[in-house]
matplotlib code that plots the C-alpha trace (Angstrom):
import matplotlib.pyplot as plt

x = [0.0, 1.4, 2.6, 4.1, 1.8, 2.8, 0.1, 0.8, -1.7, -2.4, -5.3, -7.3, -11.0, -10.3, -6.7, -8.8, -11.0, -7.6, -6.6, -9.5, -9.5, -5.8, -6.4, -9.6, -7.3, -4.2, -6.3, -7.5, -4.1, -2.3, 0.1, 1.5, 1.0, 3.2, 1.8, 3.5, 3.2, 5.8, 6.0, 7.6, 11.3, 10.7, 7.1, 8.6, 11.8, 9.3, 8.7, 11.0, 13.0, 10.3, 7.7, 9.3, 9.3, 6.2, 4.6, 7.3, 6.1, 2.1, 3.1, 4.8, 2.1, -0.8, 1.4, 1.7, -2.1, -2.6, -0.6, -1.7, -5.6, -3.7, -1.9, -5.5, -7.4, -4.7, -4.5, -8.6, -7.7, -5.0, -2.8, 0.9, 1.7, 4.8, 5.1, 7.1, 6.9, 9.4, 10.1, 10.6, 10.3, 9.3, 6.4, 6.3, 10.4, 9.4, 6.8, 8.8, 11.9, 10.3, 8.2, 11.9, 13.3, 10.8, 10.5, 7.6, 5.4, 2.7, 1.8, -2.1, -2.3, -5.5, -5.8, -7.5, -9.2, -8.0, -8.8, -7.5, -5.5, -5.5, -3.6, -1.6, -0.6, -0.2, 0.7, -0.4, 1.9, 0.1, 0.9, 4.7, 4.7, 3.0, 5.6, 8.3, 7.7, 8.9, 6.5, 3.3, 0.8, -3.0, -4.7, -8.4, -10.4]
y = [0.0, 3.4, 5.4, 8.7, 10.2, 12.8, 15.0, 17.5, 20.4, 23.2, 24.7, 23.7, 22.2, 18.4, 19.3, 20.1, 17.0, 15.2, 16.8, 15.9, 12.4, 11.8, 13.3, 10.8, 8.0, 9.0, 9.5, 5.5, 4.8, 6.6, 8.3, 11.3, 14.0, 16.0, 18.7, 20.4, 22.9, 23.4, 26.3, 27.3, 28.8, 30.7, 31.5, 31.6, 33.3, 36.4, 37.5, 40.4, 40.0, 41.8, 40.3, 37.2, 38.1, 38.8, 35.9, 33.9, 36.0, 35.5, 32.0, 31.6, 33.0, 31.6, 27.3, 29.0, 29.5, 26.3, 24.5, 27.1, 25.2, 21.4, 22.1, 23.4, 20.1, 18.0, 19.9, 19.6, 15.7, 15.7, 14.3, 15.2, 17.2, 18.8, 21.5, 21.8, 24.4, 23.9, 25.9, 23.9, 23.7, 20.1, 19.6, 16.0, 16.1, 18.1, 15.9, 12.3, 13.9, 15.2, 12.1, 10.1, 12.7, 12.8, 8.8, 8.8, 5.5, 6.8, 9.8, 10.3, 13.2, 14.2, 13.0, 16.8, 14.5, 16.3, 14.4, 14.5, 17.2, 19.2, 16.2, 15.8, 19.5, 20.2, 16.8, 15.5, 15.9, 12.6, 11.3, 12.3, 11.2, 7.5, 6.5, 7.9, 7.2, 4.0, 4.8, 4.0, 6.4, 6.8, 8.9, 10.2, 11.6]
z = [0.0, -1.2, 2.4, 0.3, -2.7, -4.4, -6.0, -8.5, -9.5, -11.8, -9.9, -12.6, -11.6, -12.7, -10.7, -7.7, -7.5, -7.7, -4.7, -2.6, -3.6, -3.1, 0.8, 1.2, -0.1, 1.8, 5.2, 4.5, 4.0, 6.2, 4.4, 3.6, 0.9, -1.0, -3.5, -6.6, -8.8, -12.0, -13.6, -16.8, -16.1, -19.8, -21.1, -25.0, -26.7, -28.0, -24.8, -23.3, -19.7, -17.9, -19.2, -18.2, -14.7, -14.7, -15.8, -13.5, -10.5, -11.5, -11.9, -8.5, -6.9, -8.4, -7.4, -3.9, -3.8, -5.0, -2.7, 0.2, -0.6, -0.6, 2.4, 4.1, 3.1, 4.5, 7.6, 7.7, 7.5, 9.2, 6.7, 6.6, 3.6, 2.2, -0.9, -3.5, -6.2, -8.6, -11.5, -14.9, -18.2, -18.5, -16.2, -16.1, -15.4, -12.5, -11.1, -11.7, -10.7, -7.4, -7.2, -7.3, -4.6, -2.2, -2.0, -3.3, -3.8, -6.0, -7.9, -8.4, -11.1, -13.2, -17.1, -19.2, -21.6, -24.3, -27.7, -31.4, -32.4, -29.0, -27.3, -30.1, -30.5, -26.6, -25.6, -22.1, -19.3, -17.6, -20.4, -20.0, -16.7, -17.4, -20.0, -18.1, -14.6, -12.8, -10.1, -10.3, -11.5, -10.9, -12.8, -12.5, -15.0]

ax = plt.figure().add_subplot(projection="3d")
ax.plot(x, y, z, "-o")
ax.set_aspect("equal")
plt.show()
């Protein structure tokens, strides 16, 4: 039975459902949660130095929120939780490689759904993550 989950989240609604399920699952199983958020080091080679920054800074602060609500459900639980917000280029590198550093004995992430063109164009990061990880992965969708 996993004892270390790590749980990563992009604030988005499917993201959030993710969250509360991996706490009800980690409160039957007694064990701990960490959370991350990855965010982009670069947001594209057209975009000035200052406008970097500023999309680095939105993005910090937008992960801390969304670890700020993680860490409050766990508490509310009274699951252990640590946070990392890591700042990457390669999401799913973040999240295996965290995953791999934290000990880590299962990572529960959310699948978008995205079909056709859109998940061949953007790509999934689950996705990423399933091919590449030699932990195992649960995803819900």
């Amino acid at each position: 039975m996993p004892k270390h989950i790590l749980v990563p989240t992009d604030g988005s609604r499917l993201s959030k459902k993710v969250v509360k399920e991996a706490i009800a699952l980690a409160k039957a199983l007694r064990a701990k949660v960490t959370g991350v958020h990855a965010f982009p080091a670069n947001f594209g080679i057209a975009i000035d130095a200052k406008t970097q920054n500023q999309l680095r800074k939105q993005a910090q602060t937008d992960g801390t929120r969304y670890l700020d609500d993680m860490e409050a459900a766990a508490r509310s639980a009274r699951i252990r939780f640590d946070r990392l917000l890591l700042k990457n280029d390669d999401p799913w590198r973040a999240i295996i490689g965290a995953a791999r550093k934290q000990r880590c004995d299962l990572i529960m992430m959310a699948a978008h759904g995205r079909r056709g063109l859109a998940a061949i164009v953007l790509g999934s990061e689950t996705n990423k993550v399933l091919v590449h990880s030699k932990i195992p992965v649960l995803v819900y969708r």
